[in-house]
C-alpha positions in Angstrom: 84.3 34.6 236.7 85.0 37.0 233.7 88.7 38.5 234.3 88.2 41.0 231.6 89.8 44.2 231.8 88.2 47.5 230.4 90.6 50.7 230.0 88.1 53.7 229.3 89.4 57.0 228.6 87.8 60.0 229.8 89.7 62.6 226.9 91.8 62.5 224.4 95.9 62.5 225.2 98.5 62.0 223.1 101.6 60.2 224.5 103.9 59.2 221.3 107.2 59.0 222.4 106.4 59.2 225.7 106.4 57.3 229.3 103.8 55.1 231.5 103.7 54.4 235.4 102.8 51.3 236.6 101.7 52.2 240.1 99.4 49.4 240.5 100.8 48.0 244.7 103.3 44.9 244.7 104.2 44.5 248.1 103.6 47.3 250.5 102.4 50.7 249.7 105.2 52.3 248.6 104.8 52.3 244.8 101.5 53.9 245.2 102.7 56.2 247.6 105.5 57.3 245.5 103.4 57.5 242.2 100.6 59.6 243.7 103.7 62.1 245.0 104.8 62.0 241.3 101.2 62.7 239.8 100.5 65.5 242.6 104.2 67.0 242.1 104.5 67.2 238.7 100.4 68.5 238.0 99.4 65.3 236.6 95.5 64.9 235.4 92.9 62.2 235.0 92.5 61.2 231.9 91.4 57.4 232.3 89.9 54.5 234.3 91.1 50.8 235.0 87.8 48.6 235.9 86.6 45.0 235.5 83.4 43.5 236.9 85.2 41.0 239.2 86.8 44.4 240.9 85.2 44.9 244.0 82.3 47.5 243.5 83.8 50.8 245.6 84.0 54.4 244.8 86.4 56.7 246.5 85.3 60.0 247.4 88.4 62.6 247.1 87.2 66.8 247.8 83.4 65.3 247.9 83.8 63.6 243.8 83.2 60.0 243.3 86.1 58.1 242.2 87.1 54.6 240.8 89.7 53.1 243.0 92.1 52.1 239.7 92.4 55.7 237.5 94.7 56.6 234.8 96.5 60.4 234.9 98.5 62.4 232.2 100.8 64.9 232.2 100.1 66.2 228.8 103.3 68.4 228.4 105.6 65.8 229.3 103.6 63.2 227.5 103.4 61.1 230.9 100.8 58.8 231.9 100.8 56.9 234.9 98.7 53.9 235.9 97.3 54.3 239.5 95.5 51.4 241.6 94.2 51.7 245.2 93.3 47.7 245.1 95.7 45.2 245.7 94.9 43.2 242.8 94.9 39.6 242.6 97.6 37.1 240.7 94.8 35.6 238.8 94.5 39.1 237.3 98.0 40.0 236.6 98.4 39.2 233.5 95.6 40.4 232.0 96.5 43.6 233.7 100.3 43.8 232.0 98.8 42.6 228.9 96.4 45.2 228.6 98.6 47.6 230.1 101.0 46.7 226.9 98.3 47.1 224.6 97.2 50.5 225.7 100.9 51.5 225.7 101.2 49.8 222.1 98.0 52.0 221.1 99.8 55.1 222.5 103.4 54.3 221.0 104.5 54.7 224.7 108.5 54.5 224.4 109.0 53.1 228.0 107.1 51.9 231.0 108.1 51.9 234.4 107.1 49.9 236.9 108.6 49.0 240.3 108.8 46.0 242.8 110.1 45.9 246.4 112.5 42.6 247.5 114.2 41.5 250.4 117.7 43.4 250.4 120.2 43.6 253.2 121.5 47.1 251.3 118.6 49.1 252.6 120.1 51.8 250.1 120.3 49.9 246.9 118.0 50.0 244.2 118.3 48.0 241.3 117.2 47.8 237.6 116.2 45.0 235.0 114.8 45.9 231.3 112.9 44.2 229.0 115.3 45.0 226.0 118.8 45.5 225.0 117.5 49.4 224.5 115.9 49.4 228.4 119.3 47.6 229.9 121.1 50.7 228.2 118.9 53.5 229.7 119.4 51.8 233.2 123.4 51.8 232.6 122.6 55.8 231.4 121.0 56.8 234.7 123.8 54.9 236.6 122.1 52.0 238.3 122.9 48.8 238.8 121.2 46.0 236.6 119.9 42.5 238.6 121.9 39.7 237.0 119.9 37.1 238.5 117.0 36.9 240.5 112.9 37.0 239.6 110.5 39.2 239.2 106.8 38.5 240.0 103.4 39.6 239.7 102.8 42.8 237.1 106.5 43.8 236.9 107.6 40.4 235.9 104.9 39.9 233.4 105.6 43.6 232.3 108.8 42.5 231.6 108.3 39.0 230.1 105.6 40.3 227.2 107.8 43.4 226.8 110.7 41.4 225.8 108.6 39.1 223.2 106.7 42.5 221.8 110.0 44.5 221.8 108.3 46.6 224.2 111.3 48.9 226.2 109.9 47.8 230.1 112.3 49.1 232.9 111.5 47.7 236.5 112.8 49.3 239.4 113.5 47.1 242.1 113.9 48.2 245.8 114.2 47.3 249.4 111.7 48.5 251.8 112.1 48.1 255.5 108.5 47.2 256.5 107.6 50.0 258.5 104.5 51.6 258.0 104.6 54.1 256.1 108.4 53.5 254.7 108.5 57.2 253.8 112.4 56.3 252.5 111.9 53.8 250.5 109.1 55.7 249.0 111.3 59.2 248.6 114.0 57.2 246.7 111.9 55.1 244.5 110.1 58.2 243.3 113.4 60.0 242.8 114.5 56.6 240.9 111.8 57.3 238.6 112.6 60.9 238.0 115.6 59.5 236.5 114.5 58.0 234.3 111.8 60.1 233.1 112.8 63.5 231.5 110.6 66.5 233.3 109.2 64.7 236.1 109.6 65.7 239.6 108.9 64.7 243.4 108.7 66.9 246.2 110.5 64.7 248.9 109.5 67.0 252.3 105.5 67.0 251.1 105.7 63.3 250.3 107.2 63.2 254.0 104.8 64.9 255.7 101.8 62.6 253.4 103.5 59.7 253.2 101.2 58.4 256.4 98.3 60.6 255.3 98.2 58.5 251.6 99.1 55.3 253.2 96.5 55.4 256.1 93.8 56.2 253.1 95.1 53.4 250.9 94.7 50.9 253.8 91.2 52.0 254.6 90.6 52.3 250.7 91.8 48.5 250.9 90.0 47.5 254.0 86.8 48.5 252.6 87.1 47.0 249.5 88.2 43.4 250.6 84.9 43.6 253.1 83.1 44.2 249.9 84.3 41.4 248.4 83.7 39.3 251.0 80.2 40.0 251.3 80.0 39.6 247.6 80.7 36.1 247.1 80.1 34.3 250.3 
């Protein structure tokens, strides 16, 4: 099966200089919860879509519009884009993905991209950093957090950060522990806030992403639920 990825923009944007979101999910929701806080906080637009045809065929209907489930949004002023996925995306596509996702930042001249990963921490507080580059490490150390010294990263992050480092691509990946509960509205609120940091202008609004922190998560489930019957049915 083709694993090709196609990245088709719906205007034109310019971004030199500027930031990119991964919030395609790792494990749990709370990436994508805290990304689509950022985008509806800070007055973010769509300006893109993710698709391939081994995605399961869905469209998600937000105010009564059609939507692809994987959509790119900008925040022009702030020169801000932000990668947002309501599939949970297989490993066999992963690196296309972060490749792809490097290329289009490459295209852009995209100083940074953020991504995020949640781990297994007996510090439910802590939230940790690693960067792709000698520049990244030093914006981490900037924004006062910690840096992992050991440890691994998988999935998109990881790859992120693995063909960051060889294309001297600045990749910061924000690593935090989520308690499992469902939805993990503070894991969410400080991963969002975590990102803030680190990008200049951008905002969350922590008592809205409260109150639709079970709202977004219940819609990404069913978003989710749908699309693996789909696939299912596709290829049995």
């Amino acid at each position: 099966m083709e694993s090709k990825i196609a990245i088709k923009e719906l205007r034109t944007m310019n971004l030199e200089g500027g930031y990119l979101i991964d919030g395609f999910p790792s494990v749990g929701f709370s990436s994508v919860i805290a990304t689509e806080s950022m985008i509806q906080t800070s007055q973010f637009q769509l300006a893109g879509i993710i698709d391939s045809d081994a995605f399961p065929p869905i469209s998600l209907i937000k105010d009564g519009k059609p939507n692809f489930p994987t959509r790119i949004f900008v925040n022009d002023e702030l020169k801000v884009a932000a990668f947002l996925s309501h599939l949970v995306i297989e490993e066999s596509f992963h690196r296309s993905i972060a490749r792809e996702m490097l290329e289009w930042a490459k295209n852009k001249k995209i100083s940074l991209i953020v991504s995020s990963l949640s781990i297994k921490s007996t510090n439910s507080d802590e939230i940790i950093a690693v960067g792709s580059t000698e520049k990244a490490m030093q914006k981490i150390k900037d924004s006062g957090l910690k840096t992992l010294k050991n440890g691994t990263v998988p999935g998109i992050p990881g790859m992120l950060l693995n063909e960051g480092r060889l294309s001297q691509q600045d990749v910061i990946v924000i690593l935090f522990h989520s308690d499992g509960t469902s939805p993990d509205f503070r894991s969410s609120a400080k991963l969002c806030m975590t990102i803030s940091q680190l990008i200049p202008g951008t905002s969350c609004d922590i008592q809205s992403l409260q109150q639709e922190a079970e709202k977004v998560e219940n819609m990404i489930k069913k978003d989710l639920e749908e699309a693996r019957y789909l696939k299912d049915s596709m290829y049995r």
